[in-house]
C-alpha positions as CSV (number, residue, x, y, z in Angstrom):
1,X,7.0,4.4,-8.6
2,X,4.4,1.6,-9.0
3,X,6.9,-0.7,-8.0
4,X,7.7,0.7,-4.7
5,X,4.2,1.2,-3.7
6,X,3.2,-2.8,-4.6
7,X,6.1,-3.9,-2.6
8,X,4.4,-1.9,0.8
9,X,2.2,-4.6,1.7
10,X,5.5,-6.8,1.5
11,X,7.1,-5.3,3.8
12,X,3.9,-4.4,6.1
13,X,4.2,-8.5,5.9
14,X,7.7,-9.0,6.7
15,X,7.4,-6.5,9.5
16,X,4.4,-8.5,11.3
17,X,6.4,-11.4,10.9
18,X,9.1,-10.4,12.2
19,X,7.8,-8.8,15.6
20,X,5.8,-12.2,16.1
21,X,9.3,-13.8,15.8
22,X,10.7,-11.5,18.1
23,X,8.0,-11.7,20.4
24,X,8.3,-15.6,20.6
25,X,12.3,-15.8,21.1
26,X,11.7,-13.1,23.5
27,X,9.1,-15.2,25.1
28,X,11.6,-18.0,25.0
29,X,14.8,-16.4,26.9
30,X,13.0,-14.1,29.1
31,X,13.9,-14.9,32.5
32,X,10.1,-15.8,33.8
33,X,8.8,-18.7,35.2
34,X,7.4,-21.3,33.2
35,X,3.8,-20.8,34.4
36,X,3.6,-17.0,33.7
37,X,5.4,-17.8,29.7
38,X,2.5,-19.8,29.5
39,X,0.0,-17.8,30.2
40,X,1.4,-14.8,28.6
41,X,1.6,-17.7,25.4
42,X,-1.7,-18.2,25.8
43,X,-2.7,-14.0,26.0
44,X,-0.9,-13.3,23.0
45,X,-2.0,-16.6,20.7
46,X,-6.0,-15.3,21.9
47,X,-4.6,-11.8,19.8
48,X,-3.3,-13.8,16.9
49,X,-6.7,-13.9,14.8
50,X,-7.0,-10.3,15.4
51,X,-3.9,-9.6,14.4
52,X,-4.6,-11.4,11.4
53,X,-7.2,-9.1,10.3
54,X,-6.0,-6.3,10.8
55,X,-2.9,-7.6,8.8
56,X,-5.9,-8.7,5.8
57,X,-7.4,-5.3,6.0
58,X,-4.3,-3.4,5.4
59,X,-3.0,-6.0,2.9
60,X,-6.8,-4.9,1.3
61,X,-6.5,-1.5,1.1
62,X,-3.5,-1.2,-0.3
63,X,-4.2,-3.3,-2.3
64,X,-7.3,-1.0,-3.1
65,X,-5.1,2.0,-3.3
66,X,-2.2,0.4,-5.9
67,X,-5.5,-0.6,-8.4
68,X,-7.2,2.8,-8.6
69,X,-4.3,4.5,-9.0
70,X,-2.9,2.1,-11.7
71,X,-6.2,2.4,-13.1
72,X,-6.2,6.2,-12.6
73,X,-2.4,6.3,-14.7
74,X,-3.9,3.6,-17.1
75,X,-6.9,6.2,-18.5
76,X,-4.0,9.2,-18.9
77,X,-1.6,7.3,-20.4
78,X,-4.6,6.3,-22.8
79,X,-6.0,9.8,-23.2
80,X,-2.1,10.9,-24.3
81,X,-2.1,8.1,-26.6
82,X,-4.9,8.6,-28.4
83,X,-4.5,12.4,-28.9
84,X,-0.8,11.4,-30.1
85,X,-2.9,9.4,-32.4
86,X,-4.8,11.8,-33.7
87,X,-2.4,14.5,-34.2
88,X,0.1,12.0,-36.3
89,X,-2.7,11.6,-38.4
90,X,-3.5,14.8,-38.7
91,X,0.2,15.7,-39.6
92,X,0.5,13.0,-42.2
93,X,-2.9,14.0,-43.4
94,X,-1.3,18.1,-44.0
95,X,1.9,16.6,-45.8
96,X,-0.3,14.7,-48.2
97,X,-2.4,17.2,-49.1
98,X,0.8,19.8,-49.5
99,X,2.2,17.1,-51.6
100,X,-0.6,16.8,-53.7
101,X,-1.2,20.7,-53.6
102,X,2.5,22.1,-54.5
103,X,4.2,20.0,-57.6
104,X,7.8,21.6,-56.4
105,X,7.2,19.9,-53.6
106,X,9.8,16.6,-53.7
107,X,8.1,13.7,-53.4
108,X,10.0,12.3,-49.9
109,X,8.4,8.8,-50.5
110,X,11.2,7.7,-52.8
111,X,13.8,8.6,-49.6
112,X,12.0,6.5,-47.0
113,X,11.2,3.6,-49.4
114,X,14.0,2.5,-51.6
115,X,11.0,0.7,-53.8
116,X,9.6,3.9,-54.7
117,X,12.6,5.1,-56.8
């Protein structure tokens, strides 16, 4: 999911891009004169820097938008961790004490670590 949504300004890019290349070859082989390419050349290199910010901005906010949530998924995926923490030591903290508390109880250690036996 994270992948697809840090690839957007990528293709916001690529899609600029490629309409200024269009534009120009369009520019190119359009049947006008060679006055009016000119000026119209001239028109839409005046737009360029404004294009260019806008182009900034959005590379910006989404770049904006991809941190927070990152950072958003970051402090759940920590909250789950640490309460998965918490109850494995709480569970290992039970068997210990039934262990300790019931003498029929097997001692498992001796399965999971061949030292033990």
């Amino acid at each position: 999911m994270t992948e697809n949504r840090s690839g957007s300004g990528s293709f916001i890019g690529g899609v600029i891009l490629g309409a200024a290349a269009g534009a120009v070859m369009g520019l190119l082989l359009a049947p006008r004169s060679g006055r009016e390419t000119r000026q119209f050349l001239k028109k839409s290199a005046d737009a360029l820097p404004e294009l260019a910010e806008d182009l900034s901005t959005t590379v910006q906010l989404q770049a904006d938008r991809l941190s927070e949530t990152a950072l958003r998924n970051w402090d759940g995926t920590l909250v789950r961790l640490k309460q998965a923490i918490a109850a494995g030591i709480e569970a290992s903290q039970r068997d210990r004490q039934l262990t300790q508390s019931d003498p029929r109880t097997p001692d498992t250690r001796s399965v999971r670590d061949p030292s033990l036996r």
